[in-house]
N, C-alpha and C positions, 0 to 999 in steps of 0.2 A: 584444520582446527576442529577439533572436536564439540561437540554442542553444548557440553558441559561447561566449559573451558569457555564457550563462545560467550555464554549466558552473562559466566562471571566479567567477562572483559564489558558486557553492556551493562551491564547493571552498574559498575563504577565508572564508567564514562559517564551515561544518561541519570544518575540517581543525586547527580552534583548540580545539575542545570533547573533552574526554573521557570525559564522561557520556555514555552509550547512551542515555537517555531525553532530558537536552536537547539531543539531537544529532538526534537522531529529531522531538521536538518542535521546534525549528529547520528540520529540514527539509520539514516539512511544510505550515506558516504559509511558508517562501519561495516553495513550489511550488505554494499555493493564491494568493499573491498575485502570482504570473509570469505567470497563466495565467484569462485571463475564463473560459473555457469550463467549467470544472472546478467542480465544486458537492460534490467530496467529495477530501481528499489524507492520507493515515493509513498506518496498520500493525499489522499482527497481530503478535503475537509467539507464539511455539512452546514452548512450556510442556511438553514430552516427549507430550504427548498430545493437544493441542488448540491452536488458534488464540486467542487471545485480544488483544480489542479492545488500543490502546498509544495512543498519543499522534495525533491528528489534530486533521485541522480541519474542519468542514461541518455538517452535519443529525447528531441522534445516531446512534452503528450499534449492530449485532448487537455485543452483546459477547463469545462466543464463536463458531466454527464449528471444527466437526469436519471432521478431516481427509479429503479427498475431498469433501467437502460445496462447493458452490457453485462459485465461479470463485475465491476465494481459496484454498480447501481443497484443489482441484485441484491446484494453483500449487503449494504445499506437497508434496503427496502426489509430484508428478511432480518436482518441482525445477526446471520449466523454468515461463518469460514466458508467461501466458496474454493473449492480447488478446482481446475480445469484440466485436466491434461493437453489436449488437443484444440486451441481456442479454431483451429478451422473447420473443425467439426462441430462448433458450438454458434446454437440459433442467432444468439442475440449478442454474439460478439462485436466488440467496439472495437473496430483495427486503427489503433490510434499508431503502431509499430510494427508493423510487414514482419521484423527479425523476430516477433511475439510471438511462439508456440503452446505455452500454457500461461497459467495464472492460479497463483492465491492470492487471494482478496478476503481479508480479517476485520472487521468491523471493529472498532472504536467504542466503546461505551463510557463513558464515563460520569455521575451518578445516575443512571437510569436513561441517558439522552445519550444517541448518537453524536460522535464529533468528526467521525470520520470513516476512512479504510485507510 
């Protein structure tokens, strides 16, 4: 599938719903099934003080991380896209999934406040 192609199939799934959880849970299940490579597709949510596991699909995870903590904590803390290639090469990796070789982790904004990765 093409990304183009991808965009439009989420946008008309996800632009219909207005639950944040099965909007999240929809998006997650579309982006693990787009996509062979992926063995993990989820989201933390930001609870004022922490990370906490939401809706995915793969192996079970960490169900909370603290902020600064790993590559999603980071993602959080900073507010900017972390990409990892190699998470065993990375300091401050969280091995919440041994099969986990990289990571993007995308922050969440939504008006001006964190809600997630």
């Amino acid at each position: 599938m093409k990304y183009k192609e991808l965009l439009q199939s989420a946008e008309g799934l996800l632009s219909v719903q207005p639950n944040q959880i099965a909007l999240l849970a929809n998006a997650s299940a579309f982006l693990m099934s787009s996509f062979d490579q992926l063995n993990w597709v989820g989201f933390y949510l930001y609870d004022g003080k922490r990370l906490n596991v939401g809706p995915f699909q793969g192996n079970v995870a960490c169900a909370t991380i603290e902020i600064g903590k790993g590559v999603c904590g980071e993602a959080a803390e900073t507010r900017k896209t972390r990409i990892v290639d190699d998470v065993l090469n990375y300091d401050n990796h969280i091995a919440c999934d041994s099969n986990s070789r990289s990571e993007v982790v995308i922050p969440i904004i939504l008006n001006g406040n964190l809600f997630g990765v």
